[in-house]
Every structure is written in structure tokens, then in C-alpha cells.
Biopython code that builds the backbone (N, CA, C, O; Angstrom):
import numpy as np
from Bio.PDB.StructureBuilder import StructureBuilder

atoms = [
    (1, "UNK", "N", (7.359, 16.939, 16.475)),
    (1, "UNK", "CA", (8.035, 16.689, 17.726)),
    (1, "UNK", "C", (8.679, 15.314, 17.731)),
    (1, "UNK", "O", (8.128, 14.491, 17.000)),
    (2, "UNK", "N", (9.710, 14.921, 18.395)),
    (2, "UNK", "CA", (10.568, 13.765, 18.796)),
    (2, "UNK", "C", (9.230, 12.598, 19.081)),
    (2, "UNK", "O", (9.289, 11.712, 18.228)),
    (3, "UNK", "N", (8.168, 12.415, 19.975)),
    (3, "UNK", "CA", (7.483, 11.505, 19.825)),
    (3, "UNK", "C", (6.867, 11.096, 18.556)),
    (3, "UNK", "O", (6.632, 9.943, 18.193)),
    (4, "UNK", "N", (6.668, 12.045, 18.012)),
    (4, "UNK", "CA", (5.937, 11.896, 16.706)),
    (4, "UNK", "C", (6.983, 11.268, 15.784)),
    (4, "UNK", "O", (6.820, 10.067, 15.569)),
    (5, "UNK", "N", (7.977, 11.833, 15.229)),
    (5, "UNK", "CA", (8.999, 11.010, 14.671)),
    (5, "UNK", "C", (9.316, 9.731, 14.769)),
    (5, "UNK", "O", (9.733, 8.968, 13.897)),
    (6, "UNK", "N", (9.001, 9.468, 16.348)),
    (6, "UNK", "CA", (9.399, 7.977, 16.521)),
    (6, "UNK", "C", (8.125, 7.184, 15.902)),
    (6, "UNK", "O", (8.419, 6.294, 15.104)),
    (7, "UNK", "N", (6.871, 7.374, 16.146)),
    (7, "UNK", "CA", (6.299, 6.920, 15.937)),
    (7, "UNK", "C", (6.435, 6.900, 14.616)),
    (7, "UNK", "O", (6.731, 5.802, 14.147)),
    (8, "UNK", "N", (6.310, 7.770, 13.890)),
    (8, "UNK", "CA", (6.279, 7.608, 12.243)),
    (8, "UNK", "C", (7.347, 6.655, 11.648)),
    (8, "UNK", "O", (7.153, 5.931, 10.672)),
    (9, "UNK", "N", (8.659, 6.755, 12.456)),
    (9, "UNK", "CA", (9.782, 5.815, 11.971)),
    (9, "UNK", "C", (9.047, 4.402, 12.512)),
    (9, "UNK", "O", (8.897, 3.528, 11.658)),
    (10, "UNK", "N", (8.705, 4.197, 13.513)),
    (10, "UNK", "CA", (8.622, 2.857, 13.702)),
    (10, "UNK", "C", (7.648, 2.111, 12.859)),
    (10, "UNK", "O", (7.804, 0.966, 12.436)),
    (11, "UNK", "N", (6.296, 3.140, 12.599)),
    (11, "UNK", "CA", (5.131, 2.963, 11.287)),
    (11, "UNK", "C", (5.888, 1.979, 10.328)),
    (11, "UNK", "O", (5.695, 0.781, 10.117)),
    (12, "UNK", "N", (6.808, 2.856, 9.813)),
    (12, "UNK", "CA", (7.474, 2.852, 8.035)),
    (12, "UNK", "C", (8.402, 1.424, 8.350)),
    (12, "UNK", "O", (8.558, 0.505, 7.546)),
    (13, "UNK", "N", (8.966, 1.499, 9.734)),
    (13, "UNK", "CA", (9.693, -0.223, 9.893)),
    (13, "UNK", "C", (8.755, -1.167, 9.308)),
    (13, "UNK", "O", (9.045, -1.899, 8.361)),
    (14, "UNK", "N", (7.710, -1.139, 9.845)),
    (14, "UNK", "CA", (6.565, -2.164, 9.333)),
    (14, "UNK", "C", (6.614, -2.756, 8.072)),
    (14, "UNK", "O", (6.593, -3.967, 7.854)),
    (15, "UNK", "N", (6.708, -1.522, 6.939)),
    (15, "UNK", "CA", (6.282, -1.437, 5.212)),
    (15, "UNK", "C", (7.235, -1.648, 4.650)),
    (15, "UNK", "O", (7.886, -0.645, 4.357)),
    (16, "UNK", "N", (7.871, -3.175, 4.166)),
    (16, "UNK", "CA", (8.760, -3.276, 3.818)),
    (16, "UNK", "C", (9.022, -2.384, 2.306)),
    (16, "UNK", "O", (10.117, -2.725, 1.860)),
    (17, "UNK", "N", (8.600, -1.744, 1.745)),
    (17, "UNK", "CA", (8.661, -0.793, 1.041)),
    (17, "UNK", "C", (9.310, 0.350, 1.579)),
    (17, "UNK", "O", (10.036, 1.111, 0.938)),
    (18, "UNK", "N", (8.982, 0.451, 2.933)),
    (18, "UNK", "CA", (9.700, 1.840, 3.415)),
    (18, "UNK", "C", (9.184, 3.265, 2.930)),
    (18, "UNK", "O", (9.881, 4.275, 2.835)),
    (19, "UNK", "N", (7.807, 3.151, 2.639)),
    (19, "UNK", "CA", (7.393, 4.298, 2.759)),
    (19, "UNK", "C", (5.810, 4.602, 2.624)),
    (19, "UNK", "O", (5.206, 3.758, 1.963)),
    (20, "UNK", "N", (5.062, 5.636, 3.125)),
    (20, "UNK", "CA", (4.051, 4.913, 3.341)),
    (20, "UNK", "C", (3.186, 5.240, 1.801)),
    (20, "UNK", "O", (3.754, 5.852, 0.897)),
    (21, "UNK", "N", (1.719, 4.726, 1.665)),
    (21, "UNK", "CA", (0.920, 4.879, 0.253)),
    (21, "UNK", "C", (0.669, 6.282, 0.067)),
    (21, "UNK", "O", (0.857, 7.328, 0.689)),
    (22, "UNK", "N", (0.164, 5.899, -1.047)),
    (22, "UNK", "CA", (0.156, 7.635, -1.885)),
    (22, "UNK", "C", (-1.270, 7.208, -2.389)),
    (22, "UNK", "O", (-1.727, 6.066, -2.438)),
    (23, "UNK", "N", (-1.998, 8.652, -2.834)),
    (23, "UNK", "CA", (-3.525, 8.184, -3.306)),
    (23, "UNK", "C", (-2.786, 7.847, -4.549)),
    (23, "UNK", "O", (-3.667, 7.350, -5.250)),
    (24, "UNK", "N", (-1.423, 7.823, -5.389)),
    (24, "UNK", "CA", (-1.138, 7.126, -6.471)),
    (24, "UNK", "C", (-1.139, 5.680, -6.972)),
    (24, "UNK", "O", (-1.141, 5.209, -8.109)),
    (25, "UNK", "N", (-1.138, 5.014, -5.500)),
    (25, "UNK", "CA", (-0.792, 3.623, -5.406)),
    (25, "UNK", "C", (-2.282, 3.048, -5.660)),
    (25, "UNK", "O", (-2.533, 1.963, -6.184)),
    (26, "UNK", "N", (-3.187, 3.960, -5.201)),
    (26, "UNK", "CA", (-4.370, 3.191, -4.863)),
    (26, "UNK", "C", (-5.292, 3.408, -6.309)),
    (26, "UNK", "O", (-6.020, 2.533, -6.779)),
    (27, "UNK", "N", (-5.110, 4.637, -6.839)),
    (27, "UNK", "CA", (-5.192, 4.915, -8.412)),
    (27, "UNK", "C", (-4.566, 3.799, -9.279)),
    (27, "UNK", "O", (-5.361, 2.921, -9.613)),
    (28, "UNK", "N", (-3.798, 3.720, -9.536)),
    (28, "UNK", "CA", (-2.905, 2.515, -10.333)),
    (28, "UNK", "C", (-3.673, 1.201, -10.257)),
    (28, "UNK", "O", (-4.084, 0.589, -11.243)),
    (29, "UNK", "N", (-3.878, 0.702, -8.540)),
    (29, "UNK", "CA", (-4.341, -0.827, -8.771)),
    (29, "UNK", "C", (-5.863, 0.013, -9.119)),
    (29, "UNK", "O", (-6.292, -0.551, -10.126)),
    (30, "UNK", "N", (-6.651, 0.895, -8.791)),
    (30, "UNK", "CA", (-7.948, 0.972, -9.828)),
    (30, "UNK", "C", (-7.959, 0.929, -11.143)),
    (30, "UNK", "O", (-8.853, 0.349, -11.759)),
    (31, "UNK", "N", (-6.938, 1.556, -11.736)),
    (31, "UNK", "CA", (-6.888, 1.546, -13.048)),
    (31, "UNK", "C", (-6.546, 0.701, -13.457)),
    (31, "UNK", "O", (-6.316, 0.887, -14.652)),
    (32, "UNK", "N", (-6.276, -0.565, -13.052)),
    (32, "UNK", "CA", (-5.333, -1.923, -13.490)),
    (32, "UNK", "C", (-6.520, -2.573, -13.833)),
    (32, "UNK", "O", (-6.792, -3.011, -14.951)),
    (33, "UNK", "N", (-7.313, -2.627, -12.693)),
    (33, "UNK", "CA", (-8.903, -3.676, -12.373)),
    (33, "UNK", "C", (-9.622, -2.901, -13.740)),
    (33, "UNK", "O", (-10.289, -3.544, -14.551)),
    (34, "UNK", "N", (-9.372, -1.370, -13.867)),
    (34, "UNK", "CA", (-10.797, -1.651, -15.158)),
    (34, "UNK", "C", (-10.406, -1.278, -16.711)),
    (34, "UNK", "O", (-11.079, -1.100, -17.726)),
    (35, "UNK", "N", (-8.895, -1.241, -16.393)),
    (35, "UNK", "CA", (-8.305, -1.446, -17.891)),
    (35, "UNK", "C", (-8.153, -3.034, -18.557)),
    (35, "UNK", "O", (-8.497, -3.455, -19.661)),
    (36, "UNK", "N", (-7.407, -3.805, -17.261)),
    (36, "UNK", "CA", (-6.300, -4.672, -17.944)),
    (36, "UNK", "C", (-7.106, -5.781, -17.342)),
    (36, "UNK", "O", (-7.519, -6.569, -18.193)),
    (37, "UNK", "N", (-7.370, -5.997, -16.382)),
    (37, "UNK", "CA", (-8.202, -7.145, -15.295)),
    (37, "UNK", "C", (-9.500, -7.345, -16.142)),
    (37, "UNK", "O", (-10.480, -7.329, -15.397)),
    (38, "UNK", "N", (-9.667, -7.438, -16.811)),
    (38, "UNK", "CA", (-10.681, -8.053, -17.390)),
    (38, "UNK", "C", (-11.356, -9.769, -17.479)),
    (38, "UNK", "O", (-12.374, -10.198, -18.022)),
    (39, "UNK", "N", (-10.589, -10.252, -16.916)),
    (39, "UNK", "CA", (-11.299, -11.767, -16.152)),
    (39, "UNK", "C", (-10.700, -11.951, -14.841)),
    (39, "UNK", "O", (-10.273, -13.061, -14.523)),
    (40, "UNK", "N", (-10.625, -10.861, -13.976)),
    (40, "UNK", "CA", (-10.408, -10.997, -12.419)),
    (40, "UNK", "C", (-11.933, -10.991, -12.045)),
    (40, "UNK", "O", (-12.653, -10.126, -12.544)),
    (41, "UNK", "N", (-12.313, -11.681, -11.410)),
    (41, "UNK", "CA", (-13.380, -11.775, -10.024)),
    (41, "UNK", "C", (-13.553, -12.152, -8.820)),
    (41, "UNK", "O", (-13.192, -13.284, -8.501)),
    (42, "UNK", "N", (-14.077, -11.385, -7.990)),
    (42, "UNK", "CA", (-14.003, -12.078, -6.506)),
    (42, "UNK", "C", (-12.608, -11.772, -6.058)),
    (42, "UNK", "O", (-12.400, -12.328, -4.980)),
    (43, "UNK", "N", (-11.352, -10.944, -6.581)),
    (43, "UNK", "CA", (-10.337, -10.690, -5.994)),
    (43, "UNK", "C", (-9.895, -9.992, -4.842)),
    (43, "UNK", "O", (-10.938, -9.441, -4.490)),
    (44, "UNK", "N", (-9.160, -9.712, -4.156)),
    (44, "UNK", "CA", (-8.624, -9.049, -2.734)),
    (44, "UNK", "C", (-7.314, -8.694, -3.638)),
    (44, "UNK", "O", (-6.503, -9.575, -3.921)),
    (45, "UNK", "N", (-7.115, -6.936, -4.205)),
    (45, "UNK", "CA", (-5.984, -6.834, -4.214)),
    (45, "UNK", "C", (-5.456, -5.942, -2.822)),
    (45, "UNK", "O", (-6.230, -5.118, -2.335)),
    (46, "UNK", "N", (-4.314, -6.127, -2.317)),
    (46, "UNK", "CA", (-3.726, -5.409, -0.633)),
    (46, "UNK", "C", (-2.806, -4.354, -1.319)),
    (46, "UNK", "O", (-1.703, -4.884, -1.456)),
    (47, "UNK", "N", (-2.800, -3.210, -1.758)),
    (47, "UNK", "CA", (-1.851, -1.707, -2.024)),
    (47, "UNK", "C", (-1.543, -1.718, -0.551)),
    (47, "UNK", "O", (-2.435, -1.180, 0.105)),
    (48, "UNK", "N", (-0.564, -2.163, 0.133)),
    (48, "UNK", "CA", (-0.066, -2.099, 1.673)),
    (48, "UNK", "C", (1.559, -1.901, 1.304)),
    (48, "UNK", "O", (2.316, -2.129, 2.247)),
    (49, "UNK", "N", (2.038, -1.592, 0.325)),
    (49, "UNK", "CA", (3.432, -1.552, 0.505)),
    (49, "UNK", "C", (4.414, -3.079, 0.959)),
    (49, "UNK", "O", (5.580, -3.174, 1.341)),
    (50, "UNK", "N", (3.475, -4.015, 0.745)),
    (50, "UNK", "CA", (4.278, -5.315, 1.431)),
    (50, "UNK", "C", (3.588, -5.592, 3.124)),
    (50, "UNK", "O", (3.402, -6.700, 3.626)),
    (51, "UNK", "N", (3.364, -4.559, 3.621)),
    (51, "UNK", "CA", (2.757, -4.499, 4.989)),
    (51, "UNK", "C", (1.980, -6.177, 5.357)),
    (51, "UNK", "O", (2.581, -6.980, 6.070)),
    (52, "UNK", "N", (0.971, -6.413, 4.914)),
    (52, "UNK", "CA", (0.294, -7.587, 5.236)),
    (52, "UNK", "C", (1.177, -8.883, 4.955)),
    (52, "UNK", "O", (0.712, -9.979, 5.267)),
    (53, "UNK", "N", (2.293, -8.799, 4.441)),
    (53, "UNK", "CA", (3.095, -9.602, 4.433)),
    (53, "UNK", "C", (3.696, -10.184, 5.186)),
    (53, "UNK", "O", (4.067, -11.346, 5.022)),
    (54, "UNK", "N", (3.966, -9.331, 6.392)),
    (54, "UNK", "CA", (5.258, -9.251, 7.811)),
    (54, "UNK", "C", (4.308, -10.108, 8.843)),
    (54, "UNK", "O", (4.702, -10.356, 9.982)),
]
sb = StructureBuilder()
sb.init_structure("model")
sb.init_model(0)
sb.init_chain("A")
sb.init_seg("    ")
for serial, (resi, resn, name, xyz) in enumerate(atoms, 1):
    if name == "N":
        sb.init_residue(resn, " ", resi, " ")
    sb.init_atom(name, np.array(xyz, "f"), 0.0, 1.0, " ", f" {name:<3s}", serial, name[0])
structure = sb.get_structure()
């Protein structure tokens, strides 16, 4: 419905990415941390699309 749309458009304004996460995004930074991250600790990574940025 028309409310719903708006709302979803105004969501995605937020994410300067412009679109919202995928369980792909959130896969990737896991697989980053226990492939490649091998002297990260104590980190905060944010998969927000840019979001916490704005």
C-alpha cells in the first residue's frame, strides 16, 4: 500500500547505500573476521550500509 511505500522510501533515504542489508552483507563481514582478521580484537564492525554515518 501507498503508506507502506512511503515509509520504505523514506527508510532507504537514510542508507546512504540506498538499499537495505542482505543476510549477504552480514556473511561477508563474518567471513572476513575468521578468514583474514586475524589480529583484530575488541572490534565494532557496523554492516549498516553507511547508515551510522548520517
Amino acid at each position: 500500500d501507498e503508506a507502506a511505500e512511503a515509509a520504505r522510501a523514506k527508510a532507504l533515504a537514510g542508507i546512504p547505500l540506498g538499499r537495505t542489508g542482505a543476510t549477504e552483507d552480514i556473511a561477508n563481514a563474518a567471513y572476513f573476521l575468521v578468514t583474514q582478521a586475524t589480529y583484530v580484537t575488541g572490534a565494532e564492525i557496523k554492516v549498516d550500509g553507511g547508515r551510522s554515518l548520517r
